[in-house]
TIMI-2910 file (N, C-alpha, C, CB; in pm, 1 decimal, decimal comma, always signed):
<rs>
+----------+----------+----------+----------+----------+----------+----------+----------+----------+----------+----------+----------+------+
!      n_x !      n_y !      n_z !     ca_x !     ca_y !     ca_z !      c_x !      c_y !      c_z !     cb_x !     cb_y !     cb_z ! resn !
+----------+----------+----------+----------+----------+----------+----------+----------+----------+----------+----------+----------+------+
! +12302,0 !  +9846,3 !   -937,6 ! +12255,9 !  +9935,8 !   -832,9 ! +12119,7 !  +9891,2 !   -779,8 ! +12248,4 ! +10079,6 !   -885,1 !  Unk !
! +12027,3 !  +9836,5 !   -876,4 ! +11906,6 !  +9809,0 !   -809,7 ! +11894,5 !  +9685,6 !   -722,7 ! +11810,7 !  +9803,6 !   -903,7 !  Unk !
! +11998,4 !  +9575,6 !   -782,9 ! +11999,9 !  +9465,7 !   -690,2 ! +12058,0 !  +9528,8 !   -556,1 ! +12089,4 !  +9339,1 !   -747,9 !  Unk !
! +12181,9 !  +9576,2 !   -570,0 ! +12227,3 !  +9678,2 !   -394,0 ! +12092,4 !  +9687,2 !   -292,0 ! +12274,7 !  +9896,6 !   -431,8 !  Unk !
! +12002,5 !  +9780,8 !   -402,1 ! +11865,4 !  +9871,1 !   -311,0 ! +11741,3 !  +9757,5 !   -300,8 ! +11789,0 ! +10041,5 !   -420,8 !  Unk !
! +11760,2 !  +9630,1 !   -378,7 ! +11681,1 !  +9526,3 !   -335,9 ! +11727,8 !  +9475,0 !   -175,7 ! +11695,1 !  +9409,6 !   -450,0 !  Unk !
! +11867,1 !  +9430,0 !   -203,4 ! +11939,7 !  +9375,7 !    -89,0 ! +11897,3 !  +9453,6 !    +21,2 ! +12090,7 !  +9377,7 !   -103,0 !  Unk !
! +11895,5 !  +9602,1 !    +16,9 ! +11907,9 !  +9697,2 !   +112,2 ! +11799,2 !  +9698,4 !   +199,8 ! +11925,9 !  +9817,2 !    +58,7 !  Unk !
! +11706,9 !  +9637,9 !   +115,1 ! +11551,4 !  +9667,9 !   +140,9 ! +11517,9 !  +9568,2 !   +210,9 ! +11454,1 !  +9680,4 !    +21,6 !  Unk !
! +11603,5 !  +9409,6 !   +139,1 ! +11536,2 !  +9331,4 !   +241,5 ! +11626,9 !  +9263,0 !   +372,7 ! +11467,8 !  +9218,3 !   +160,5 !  Unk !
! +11745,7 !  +9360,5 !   +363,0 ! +11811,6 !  +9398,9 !   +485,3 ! +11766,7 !  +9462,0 !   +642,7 ! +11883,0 !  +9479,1 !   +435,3 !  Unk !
! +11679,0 !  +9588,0 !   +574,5 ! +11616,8 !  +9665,6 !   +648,5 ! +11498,5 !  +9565,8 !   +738,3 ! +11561,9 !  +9782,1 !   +552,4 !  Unk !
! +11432,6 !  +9541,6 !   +634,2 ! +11278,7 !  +9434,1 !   +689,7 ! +11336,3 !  +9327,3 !   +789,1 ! +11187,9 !  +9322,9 !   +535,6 !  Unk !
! +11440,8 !  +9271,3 !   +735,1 ! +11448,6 !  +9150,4 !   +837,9 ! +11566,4 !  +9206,1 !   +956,5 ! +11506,4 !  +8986,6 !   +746,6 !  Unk !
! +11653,8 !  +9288,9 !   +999,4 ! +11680,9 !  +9353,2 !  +1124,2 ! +11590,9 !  +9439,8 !  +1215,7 ! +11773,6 !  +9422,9 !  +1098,1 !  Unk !
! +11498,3 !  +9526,0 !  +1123,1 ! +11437,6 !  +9638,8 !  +1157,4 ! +11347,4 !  +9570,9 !  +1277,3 ! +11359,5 !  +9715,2 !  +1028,6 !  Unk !
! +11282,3 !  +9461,0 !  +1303,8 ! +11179,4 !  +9405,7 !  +1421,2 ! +11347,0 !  +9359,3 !  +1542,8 ! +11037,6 !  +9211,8 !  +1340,2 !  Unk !
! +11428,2 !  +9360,7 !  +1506,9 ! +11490,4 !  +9326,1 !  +1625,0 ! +11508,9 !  +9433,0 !  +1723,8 ! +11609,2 !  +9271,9 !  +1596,3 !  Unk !
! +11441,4 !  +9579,6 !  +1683,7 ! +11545,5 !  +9709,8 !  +1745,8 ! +11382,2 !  +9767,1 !  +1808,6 ! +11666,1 !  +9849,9 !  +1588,4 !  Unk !
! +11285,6 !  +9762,5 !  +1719,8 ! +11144,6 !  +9796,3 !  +1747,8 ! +11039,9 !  +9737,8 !  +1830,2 ! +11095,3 !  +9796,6 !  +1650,4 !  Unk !
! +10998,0 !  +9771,0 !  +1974,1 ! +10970,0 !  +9724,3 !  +2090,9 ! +10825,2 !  +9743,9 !  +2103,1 ! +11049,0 !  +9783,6 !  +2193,3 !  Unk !
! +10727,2 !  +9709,1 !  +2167,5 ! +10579,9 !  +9762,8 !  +2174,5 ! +10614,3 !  +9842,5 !  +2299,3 ! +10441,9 !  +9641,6 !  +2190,0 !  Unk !
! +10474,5 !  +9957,4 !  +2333,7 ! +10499,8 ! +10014,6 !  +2478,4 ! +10477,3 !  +9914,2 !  +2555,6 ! +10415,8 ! +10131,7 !  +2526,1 !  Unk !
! +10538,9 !  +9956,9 !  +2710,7 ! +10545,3 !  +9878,2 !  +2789,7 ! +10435,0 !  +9867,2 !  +2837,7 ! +10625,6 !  +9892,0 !  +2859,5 !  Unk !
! +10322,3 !  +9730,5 !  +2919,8 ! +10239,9 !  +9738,8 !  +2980,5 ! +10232,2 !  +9846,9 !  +3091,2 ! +10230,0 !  +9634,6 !  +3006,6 !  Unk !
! +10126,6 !  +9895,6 !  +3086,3 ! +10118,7 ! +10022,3 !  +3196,0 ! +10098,2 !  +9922,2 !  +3325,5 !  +9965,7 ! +10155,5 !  +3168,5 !  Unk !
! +10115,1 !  +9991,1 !  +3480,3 ! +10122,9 !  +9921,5 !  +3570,7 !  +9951,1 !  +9925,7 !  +3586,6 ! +10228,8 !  +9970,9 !  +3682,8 !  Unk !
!  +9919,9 !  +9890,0 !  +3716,7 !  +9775,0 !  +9829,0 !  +3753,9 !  +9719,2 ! +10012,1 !  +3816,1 !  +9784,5 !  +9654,9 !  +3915,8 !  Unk !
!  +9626,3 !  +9946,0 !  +3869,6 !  +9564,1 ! +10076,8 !  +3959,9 !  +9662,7 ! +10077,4 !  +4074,7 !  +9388,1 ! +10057,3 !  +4024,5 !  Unk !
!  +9626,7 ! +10212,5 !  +4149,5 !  +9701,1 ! +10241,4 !  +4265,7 !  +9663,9 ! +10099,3 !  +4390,8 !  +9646,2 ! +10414,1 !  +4319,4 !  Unk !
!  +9707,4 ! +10098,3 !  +4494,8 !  +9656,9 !  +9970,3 !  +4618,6 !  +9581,7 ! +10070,3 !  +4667,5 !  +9777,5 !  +9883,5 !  +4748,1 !  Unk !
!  +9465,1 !  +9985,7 !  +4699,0 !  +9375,2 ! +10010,2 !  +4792,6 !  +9259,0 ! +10051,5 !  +4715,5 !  +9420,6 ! +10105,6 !  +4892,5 !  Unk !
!  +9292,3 ! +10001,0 !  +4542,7 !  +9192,3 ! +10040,0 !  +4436,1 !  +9081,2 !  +9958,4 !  +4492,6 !  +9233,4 ! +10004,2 !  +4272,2 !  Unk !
!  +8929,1 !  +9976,9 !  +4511,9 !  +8840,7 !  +9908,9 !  +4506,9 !  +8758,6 !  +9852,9 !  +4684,4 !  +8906,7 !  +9806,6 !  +4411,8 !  Unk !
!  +8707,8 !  +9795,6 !  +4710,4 !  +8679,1 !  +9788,2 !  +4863,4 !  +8732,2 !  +9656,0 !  +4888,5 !  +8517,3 !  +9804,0 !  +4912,2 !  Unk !
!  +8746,0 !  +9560,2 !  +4778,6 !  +8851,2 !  +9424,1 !  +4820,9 !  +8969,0 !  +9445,3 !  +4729,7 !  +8780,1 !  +9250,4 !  +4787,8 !  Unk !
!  +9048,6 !  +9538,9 !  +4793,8 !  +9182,7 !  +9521,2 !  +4698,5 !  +9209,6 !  +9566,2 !  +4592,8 !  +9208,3 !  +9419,2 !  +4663,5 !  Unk !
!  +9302,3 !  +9529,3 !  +4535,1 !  +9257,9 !  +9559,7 !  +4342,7 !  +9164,4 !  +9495,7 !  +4279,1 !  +9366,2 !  +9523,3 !  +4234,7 !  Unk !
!  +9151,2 !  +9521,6 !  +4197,6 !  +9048,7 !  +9462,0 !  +4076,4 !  +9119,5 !  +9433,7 !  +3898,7 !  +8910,4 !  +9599,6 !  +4062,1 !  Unk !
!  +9144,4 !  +9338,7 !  +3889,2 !  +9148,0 !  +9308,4 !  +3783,0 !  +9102,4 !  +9404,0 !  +3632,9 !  +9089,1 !  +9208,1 !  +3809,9 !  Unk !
!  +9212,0 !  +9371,5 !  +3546,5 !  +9157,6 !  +9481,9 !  +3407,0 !  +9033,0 !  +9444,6 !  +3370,8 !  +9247,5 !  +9475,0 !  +3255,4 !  Unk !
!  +8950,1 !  +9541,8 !  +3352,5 !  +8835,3 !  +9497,2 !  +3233,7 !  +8870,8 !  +9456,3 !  +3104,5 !  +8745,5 !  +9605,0 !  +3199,6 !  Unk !
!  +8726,8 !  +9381,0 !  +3028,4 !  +8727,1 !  +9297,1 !  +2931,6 !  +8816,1 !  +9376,4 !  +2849,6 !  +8594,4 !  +9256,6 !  +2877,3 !  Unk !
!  +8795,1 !  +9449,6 !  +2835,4 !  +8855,7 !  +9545,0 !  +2662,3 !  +8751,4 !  +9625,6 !  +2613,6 !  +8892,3 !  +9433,2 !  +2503,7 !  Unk !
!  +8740,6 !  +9657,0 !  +2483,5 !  +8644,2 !  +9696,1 !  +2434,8 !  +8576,3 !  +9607,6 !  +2324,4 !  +8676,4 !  +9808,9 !  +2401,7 !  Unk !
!  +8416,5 !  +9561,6 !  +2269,4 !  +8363,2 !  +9443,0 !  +2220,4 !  +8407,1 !  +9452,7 !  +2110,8 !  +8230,8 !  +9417,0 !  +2224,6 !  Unk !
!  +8419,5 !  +9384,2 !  +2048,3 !  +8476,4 !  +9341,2 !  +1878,6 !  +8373,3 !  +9314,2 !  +1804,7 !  +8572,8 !  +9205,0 !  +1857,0 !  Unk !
!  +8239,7 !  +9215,7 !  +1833,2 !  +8163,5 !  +9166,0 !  +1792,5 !  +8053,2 !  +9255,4 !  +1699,4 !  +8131,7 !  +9104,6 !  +1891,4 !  Unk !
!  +8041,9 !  +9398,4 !  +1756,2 !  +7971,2 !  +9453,7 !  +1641,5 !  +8037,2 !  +9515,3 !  +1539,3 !  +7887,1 !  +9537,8 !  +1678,2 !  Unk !
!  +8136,1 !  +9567,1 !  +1548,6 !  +8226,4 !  +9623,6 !  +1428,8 !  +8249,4 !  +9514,5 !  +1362,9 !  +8363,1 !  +9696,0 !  +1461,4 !  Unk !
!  +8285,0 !  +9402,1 !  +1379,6 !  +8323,4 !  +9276,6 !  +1280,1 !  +8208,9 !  +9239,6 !  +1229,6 !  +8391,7 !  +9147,7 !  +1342,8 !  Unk !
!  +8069,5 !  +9243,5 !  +1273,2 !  +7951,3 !  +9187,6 !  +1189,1 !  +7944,0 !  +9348,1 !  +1110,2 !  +7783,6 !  +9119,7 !  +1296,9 !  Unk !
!  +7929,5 !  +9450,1 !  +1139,5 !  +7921,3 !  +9553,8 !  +1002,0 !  +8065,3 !  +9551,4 !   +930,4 !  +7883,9 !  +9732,7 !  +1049,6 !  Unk !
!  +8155,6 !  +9522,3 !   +962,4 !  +8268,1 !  +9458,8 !   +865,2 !  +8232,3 !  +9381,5 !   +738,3 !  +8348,3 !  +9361,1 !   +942,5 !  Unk !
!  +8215,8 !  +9279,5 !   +810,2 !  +8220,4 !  +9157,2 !   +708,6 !  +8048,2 !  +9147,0 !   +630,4 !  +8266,3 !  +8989,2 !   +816,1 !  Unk !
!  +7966,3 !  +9216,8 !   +685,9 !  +7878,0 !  +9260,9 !   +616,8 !  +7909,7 !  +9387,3 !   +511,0 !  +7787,0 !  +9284,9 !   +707,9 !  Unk !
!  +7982,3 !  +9482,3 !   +520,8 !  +8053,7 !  +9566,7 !   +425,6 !  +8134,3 !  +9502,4 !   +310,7 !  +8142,8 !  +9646,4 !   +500,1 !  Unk !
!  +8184,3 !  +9405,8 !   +372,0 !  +8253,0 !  +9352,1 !   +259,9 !  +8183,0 !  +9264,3 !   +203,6 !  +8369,7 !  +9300,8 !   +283,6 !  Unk !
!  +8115,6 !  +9134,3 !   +210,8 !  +7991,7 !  +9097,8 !   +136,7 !  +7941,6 !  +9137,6 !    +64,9 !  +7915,9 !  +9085,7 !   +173,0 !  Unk !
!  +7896,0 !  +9299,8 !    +41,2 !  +7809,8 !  +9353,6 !    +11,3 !  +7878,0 !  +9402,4 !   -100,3 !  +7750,4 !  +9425,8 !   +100,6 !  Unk !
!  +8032,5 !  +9434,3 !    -89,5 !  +8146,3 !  +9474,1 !   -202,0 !  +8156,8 !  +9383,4 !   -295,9 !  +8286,5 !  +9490,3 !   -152,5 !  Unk !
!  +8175,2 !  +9264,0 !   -256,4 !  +8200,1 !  +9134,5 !   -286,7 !  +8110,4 !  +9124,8 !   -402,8 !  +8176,8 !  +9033,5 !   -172,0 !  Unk !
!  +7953,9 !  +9118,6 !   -339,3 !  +7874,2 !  +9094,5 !   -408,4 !  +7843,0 !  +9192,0 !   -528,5 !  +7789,7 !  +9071,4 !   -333,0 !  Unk !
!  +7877,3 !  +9302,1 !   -523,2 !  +7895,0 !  +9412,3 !   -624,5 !  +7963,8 !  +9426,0 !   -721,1 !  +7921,9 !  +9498,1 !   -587,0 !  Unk !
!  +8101,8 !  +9379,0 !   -710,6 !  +8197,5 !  +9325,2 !   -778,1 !  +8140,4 !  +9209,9 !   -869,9 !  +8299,4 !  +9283,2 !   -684,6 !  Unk !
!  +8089,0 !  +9099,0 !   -828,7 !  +8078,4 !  +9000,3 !   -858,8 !  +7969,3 !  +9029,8 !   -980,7 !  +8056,2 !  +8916,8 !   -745,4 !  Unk !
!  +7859,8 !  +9078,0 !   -963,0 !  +7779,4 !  +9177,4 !  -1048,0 !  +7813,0 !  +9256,9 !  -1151,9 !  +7736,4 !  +9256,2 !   -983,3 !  Unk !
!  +7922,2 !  +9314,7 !  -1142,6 !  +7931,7 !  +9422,0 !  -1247,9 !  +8046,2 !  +9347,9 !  -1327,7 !  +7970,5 !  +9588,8 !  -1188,9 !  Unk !
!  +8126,7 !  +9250,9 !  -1268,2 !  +8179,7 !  +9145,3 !  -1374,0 !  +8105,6 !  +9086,2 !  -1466,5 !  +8229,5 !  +9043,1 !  -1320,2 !  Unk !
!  +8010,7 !  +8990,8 !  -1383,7 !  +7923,8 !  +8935,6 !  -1473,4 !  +7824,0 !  +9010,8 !  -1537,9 !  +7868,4 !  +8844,1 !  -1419,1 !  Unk !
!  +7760,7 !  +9155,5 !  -1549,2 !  +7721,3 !  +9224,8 !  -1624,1 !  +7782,6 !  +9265,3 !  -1746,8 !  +7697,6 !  +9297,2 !  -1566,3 !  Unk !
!  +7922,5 !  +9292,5 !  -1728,3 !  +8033,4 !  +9347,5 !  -1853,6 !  +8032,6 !  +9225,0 !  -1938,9 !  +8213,7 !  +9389,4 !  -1799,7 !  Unk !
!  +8032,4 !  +9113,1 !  -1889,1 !  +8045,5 !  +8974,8 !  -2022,0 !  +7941,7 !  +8960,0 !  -2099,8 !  +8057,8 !  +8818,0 !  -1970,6 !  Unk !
+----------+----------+----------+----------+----------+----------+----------+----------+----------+----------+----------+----------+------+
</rs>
């Protein structure tokens, strides 16, 4: 029975992305968006400071870890 619910499982994983779609791109602005036309999407939103207090968070774990290992020996 458990090999069945192994099979089952990795049945599921490898069909399950054929049926599951992202939303669709939304369309643009209305015409006549802007005083020349449309305008192009903006950048996004910046990545650059959440990833430096990221990977500074984790460093800082890292380094804590690394500490209280080598303290216990």
């Amino acid at each position: 029975m458990k090999i069945f619910k192994n099979i089952l499982v990795i049945a599921i994983i490898t069909v399950a992305p054929l049926f599951i779609e992202a939303q669709p791109i939304p369309s643009g602005p209305p015409s006549q968006h802007g005083t020349s036309g449309n305008q192009g999407a903006g950048g996004g939103a910046p990545v650059d400071g959440g990833l430096s207090i990221l990977l500074a968070f984790s460093a800082l774990y890292a380094g804590k870890k690394v500490y209280h290992i080598n303290k216990t020996k």
